[in-house]
PANU-254703 format. One record per residue: residue number from 1; x, y, z of N, C-alpha, C, CB in turn. Coordinates in nm, 3 decimals, always signed. Each point is the difference from the previous one (the first is absolute). Glycine has a CB too. Example, Ala and Ser with C-alpha at 12.3 -4.5 7.8 and 13.67 -1.06 7.14 Angstrom:
2
{1,{+1.319,-0.569,+0.780},{-0.089,+0.119,+0.000},{+0.090,+0.120,+0.000},{-0.189,-0.117,+0.125}}
{2,{+0.154,+0.222,-0.197},{+0.082,+0.119,+0.006},{-0.077,+0.109,+0.073},{+0.118,-0.063,-0.215}}
//
This chain:
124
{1,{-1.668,-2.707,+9.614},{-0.026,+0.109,+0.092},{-0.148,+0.041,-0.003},{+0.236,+0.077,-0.031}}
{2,{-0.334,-0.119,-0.077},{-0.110,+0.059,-0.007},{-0.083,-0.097,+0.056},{+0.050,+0.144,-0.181}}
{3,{+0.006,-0.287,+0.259},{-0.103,-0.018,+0.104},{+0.065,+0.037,+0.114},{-0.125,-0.176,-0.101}}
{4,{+0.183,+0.268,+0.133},{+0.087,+0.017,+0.173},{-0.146,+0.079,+0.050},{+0.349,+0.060,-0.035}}
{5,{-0.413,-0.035,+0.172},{-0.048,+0.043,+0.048},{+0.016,+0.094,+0.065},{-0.044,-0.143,-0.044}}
{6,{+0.187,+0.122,+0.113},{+0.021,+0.051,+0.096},{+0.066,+0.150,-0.025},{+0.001,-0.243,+0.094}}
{7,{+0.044,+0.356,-0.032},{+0.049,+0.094,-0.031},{+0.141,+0.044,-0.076},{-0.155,-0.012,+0.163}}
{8,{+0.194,-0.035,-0.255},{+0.169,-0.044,-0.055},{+0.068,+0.131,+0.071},{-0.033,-0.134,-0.288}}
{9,{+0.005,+0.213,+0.348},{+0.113,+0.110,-0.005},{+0.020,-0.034,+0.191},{-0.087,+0.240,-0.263}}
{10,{-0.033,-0.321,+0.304},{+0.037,-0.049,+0.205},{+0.098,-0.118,-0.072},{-0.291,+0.020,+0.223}}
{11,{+0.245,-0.120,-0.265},{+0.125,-0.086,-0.041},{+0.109,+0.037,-0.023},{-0.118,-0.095,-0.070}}
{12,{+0.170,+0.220,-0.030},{+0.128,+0.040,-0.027},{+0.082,+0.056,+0.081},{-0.081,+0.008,-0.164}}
{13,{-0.015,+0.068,+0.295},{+0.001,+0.074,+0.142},{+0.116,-0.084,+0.092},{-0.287,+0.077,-0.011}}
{14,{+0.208,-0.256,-0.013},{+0.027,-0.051,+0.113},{+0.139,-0.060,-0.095},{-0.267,-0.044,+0.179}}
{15,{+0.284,+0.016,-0.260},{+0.105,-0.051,-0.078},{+0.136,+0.068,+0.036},{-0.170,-0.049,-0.182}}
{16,{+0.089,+0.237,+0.156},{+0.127,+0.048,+0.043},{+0.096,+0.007,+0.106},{-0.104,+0.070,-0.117}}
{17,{-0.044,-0.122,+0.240},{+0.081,-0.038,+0.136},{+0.046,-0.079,+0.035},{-0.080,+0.081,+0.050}}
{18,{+0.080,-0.198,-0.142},{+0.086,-0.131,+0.024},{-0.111,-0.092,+0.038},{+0.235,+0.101,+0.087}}
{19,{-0.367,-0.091,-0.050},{-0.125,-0.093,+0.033},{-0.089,-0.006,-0.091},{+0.015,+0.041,+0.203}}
{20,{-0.101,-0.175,-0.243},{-0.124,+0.053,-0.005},{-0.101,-0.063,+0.096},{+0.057,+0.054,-0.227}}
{21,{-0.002,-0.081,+0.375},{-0.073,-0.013,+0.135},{-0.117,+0.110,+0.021},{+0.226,-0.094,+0.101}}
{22,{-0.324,+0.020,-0.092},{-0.125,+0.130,-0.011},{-0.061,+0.041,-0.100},{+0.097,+0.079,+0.130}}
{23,{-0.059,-0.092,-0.247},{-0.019,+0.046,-0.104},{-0.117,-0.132,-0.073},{+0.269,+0.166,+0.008}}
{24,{-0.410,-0.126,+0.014},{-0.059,-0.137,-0.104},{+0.000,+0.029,-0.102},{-0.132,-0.089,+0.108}}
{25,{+0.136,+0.008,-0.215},{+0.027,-0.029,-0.148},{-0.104,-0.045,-0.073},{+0.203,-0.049,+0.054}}
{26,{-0.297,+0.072,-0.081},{-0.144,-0.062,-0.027},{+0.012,+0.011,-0.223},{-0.183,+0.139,+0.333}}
{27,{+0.158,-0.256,-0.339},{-0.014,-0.022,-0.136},{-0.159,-0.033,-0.056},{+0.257,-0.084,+0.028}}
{28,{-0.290,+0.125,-0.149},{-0.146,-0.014,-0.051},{-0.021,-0.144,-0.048},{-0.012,+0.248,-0.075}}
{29,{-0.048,-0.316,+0.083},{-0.040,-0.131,-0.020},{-0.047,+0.025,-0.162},{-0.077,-0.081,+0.279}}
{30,{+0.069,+0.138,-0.345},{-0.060,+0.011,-0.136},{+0.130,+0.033,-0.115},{-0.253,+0.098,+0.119}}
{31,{+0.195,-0.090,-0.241},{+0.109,-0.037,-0.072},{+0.016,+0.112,-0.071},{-0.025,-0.233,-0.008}}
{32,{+0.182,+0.222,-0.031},{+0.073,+0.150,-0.082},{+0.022,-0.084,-0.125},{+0.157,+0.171,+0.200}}
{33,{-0.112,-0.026,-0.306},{+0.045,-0.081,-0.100},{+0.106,+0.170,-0.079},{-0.274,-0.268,-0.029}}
{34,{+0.361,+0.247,-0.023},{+0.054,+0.097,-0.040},{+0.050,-0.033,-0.164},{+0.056,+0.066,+0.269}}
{35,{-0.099,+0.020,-0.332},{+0.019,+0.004,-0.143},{+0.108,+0.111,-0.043},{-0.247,-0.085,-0.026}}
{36,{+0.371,+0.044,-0.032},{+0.083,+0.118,-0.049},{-0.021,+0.004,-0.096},{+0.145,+0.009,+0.104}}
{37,{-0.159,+0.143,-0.161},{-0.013,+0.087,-0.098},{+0.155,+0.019,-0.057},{-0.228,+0.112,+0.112}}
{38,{+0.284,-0.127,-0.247},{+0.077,+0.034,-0.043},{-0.022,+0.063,-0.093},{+0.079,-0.126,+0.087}}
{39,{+0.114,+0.172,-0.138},{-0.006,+0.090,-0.136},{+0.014,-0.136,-0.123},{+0.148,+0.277,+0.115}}
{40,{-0.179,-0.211,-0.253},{+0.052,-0.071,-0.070},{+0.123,-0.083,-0.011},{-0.130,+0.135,-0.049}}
{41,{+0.156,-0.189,+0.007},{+0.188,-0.042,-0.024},{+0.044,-0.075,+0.169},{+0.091,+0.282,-0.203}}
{42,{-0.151,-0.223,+0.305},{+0.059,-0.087,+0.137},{+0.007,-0.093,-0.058},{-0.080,+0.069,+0.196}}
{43,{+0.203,-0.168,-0.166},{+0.100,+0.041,+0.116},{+0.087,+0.081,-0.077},{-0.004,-0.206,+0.158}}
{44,{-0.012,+0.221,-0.286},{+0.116,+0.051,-0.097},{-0.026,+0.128,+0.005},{+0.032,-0.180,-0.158}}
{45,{+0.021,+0.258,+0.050},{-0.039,+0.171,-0.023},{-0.115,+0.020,+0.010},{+0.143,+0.049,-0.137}}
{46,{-0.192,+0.049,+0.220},{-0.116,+0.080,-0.014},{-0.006,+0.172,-0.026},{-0.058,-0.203,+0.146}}
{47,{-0.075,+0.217,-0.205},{-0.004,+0.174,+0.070},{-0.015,+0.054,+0.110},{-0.069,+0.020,-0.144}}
{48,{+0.115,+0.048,+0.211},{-0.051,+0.078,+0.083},{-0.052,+0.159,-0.040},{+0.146,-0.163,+0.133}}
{49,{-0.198,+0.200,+0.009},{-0.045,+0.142,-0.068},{-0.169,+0.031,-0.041},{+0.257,-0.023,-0.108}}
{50,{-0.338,-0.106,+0.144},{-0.132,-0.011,-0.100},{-0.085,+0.053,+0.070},{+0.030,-0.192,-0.119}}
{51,{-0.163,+0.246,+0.129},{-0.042,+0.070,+0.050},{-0.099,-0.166,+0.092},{+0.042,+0.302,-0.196}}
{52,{-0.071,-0.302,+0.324},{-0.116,-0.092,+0.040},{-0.075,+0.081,+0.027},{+0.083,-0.179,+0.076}}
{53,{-0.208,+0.094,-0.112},{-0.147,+0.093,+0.046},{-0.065,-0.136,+0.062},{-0.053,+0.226,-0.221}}
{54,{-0.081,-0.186,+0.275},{-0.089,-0.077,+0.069},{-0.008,-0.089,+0.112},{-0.022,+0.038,-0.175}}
{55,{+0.154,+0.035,+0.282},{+0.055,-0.049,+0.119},{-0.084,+0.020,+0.087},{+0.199,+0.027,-0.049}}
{56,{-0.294,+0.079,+0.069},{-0.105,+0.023,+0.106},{-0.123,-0.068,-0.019},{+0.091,+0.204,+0.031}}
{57,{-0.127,-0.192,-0.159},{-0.078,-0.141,-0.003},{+0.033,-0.060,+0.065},{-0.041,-0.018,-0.156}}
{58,{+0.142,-0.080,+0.078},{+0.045,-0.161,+0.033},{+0.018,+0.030,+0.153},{+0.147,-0.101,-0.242}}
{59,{-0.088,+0.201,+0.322},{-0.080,-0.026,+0.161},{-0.103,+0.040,+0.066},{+0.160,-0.010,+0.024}}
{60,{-0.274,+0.000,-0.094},{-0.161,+0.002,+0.006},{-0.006,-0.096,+0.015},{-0.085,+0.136,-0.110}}
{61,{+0.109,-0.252,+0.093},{-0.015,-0.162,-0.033},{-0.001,-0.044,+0.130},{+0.126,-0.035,-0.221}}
{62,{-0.239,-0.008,+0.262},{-0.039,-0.059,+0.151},{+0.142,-0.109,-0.006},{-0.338,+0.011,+0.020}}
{63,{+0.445,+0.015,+0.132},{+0.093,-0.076,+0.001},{+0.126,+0.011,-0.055},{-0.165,-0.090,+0.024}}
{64,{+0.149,+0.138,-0.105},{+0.135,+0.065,-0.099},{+0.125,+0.099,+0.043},{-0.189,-0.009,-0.152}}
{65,{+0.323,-0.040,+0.150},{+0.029,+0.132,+0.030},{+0.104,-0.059,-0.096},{-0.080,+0.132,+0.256}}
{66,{+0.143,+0.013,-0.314},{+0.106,+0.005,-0.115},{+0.139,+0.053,+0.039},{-0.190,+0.039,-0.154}}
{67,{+0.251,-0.140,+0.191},{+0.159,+0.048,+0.032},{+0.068,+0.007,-0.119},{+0.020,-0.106,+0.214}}
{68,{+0.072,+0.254,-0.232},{+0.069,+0.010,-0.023},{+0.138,-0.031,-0.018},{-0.169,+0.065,+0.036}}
{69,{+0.250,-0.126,-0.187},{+0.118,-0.077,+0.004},{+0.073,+0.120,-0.076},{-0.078,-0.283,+0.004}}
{70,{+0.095,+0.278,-0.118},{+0.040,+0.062,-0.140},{-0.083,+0.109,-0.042},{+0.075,-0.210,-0.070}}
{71,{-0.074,+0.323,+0.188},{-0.056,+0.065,-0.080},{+0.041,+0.148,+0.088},{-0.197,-0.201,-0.117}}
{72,{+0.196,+0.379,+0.044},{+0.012,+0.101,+0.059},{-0.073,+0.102,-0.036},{+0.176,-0.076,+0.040}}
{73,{-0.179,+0.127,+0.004},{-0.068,+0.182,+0.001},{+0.073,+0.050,-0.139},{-0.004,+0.080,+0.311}}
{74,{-0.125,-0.026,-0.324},{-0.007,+0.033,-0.182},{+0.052,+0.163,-0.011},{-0.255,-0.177,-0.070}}
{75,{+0.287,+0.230,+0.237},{+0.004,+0.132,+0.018},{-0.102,+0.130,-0.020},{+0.189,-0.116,-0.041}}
{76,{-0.278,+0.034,-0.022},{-0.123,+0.071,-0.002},{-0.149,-0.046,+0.042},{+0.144,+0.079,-0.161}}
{77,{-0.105,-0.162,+0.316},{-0.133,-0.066,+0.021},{+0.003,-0.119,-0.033},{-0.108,+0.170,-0.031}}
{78,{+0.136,-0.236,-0.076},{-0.043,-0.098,-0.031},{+0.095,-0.141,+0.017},{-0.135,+0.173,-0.134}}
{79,{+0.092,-0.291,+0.080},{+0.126,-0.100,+0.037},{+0.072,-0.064,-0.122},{-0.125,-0.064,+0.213}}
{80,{+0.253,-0.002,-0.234},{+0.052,-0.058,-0.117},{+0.052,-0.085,+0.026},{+0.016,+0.141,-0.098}}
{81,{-0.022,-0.205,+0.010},{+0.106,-0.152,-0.071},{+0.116,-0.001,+0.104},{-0.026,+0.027,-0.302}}
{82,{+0.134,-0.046,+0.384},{+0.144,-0.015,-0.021},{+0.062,-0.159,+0.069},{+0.013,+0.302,+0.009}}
{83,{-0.046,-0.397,-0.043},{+0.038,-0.087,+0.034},{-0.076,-0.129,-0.089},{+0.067,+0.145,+0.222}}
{84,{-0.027,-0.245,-0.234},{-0.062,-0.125,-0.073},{-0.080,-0.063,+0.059},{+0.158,-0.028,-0.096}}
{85,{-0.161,+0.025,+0.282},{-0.148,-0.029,+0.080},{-0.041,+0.128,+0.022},{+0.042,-0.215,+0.128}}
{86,{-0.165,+0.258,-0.225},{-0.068,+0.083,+0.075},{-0.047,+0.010,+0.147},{-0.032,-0.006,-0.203}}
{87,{-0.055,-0.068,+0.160},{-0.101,+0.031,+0.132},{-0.081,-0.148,+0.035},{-0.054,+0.288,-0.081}}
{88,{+0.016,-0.312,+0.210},{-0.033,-0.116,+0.056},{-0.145,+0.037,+0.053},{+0.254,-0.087,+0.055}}
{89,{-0.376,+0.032,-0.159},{-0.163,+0.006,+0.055},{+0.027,-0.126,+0.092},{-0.177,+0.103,-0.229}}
{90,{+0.113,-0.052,+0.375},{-0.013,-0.128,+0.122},{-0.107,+0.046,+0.021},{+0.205,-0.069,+0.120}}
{91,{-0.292,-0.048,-0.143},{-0.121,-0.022,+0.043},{-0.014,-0.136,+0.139},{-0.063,+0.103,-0.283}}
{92,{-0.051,-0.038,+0.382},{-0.020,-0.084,+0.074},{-0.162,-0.050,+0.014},{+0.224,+0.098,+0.094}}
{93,{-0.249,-0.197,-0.083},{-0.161,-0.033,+0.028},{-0.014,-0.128,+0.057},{-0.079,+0.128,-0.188}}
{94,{-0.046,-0.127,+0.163},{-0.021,-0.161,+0.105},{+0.033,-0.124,-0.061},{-0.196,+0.088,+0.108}}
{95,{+0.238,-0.089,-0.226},{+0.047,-0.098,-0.112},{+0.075,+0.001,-0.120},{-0.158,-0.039,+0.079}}
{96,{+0.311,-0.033,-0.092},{+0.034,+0.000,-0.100},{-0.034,+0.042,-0.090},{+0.046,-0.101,+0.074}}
{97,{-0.137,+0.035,-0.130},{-0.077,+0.054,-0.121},{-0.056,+0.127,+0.016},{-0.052,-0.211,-0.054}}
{98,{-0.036,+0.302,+0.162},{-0.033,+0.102,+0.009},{+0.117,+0.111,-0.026},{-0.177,-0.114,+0.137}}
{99,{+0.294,+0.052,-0.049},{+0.084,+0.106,-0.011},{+0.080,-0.004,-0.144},{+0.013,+0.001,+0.268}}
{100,{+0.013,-0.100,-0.359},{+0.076,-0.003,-0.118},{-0.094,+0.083,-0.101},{+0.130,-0.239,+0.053}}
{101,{-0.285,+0.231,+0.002},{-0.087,+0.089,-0.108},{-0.008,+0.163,+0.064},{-0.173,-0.237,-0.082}}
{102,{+0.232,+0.233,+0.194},{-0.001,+0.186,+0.043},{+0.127,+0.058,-0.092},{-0.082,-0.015,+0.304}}
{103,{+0.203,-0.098,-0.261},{+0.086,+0.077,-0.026},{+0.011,+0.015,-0.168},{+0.106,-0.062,+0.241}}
{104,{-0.140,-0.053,-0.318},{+0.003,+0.064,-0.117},{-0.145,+0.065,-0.075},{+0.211,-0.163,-0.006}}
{105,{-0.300,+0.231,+0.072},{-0.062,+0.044,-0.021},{+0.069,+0.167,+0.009},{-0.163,-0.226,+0.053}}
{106,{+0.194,+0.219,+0.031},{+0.088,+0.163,+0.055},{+0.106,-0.004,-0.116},{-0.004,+0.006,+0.313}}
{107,{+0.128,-0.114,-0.328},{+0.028,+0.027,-0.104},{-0.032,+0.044,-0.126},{+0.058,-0.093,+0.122}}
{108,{-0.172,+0.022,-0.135},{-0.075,+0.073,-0.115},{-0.002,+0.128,-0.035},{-0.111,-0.141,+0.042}}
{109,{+0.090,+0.190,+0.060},{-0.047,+0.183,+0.066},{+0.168,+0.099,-0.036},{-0.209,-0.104,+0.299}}
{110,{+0.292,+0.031,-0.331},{+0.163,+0.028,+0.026},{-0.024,-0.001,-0.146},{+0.154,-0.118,+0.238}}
{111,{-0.038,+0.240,-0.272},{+0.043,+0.049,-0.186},{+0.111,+0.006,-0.011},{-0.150,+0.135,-0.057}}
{112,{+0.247,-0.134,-0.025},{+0.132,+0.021,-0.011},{+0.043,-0.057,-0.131},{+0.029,+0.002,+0.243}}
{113,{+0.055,+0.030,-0.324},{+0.049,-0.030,-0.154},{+0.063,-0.124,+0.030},{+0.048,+0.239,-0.109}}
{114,{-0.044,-0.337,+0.057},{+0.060,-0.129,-0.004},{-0.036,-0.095,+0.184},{+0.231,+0.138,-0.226}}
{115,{-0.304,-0.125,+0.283},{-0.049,-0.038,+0.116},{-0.037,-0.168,-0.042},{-0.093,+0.274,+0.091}}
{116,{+0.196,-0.371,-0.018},{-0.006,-0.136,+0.009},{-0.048,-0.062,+0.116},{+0.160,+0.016,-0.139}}
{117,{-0.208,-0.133,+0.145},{-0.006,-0.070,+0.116},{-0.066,-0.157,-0.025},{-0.019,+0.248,+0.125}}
{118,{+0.042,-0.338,-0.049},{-0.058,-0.117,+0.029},{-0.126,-0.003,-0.043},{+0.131,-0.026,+0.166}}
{119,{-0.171,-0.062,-0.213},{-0.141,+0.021,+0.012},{-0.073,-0.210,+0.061},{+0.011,+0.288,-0.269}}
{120,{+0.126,-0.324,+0.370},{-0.030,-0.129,+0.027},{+0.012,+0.030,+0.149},{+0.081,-0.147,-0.217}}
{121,{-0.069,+0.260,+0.270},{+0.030,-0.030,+0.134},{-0.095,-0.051,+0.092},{+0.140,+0.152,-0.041}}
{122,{-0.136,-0.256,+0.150},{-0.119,+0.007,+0.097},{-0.080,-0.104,-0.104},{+0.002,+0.280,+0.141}}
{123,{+0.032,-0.334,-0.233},{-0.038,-0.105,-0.049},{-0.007,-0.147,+0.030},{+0.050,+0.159,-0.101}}
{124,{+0.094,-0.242,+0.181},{+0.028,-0.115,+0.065},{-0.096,-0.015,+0.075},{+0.208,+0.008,-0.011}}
//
């Protein structure tokens, strides 16, 4: 989804009407790459509950945007742990390689107690 161009919510518009006659669909010619963030223990037991910090950073990151999987409102502002996929850094740029070094650069920028992930992705 983070090379779609086009407006996702006219696409979903026309979906709902049974067409997507009219509707152009324009995709980015450049490359994504998405890195999941997990808890410890995925796929098995984890904690939830942990406090994340450094999410606004990590979308400072020219290209970056950080979707949300496993995770909720801390009730006081802030965000937490509750699921074994956290969170998904998608980075986009003009190159594989550019974008596998945004997105885990932003990861970087991301905190959380027991915080796992790949560290081969965008490698092949």
């Amino acid at each position: 989804m983070k090379r779609l161009d086009s407006d996702l919510v006219d696409v979903f518009e026309a979906m709902a009407r049974g067409s997507l006659e009219g509707v152009e669909v324009r995709w980015s010619d450049e490359a994504a790459l998405c890195l999941v963030l997990a808890s410890k223990g995925y796929p098995g037991s984890f904690a939830k509950g942990l406090a994340i910090d450094g999410l606004a950073a990590a979308s400072r990151v020219e290209g970056v945007t950080v979707f949300h999987a496993g995770t909720a409102s801390s009730g006081e502002g802030g965000v937490v742990t509750a699921g074994g996929r956290v969170l998904g850094v998608t980075a986009r740029a003009r190159s594989l390689a550019e974008a596998r070094a945004r997105a885990y650069e932003a990861a970087g920028l991301i905190r959380y107690e027991g915080k796992t992930f790949r560290t081969d992705i965008g490698t092949r």
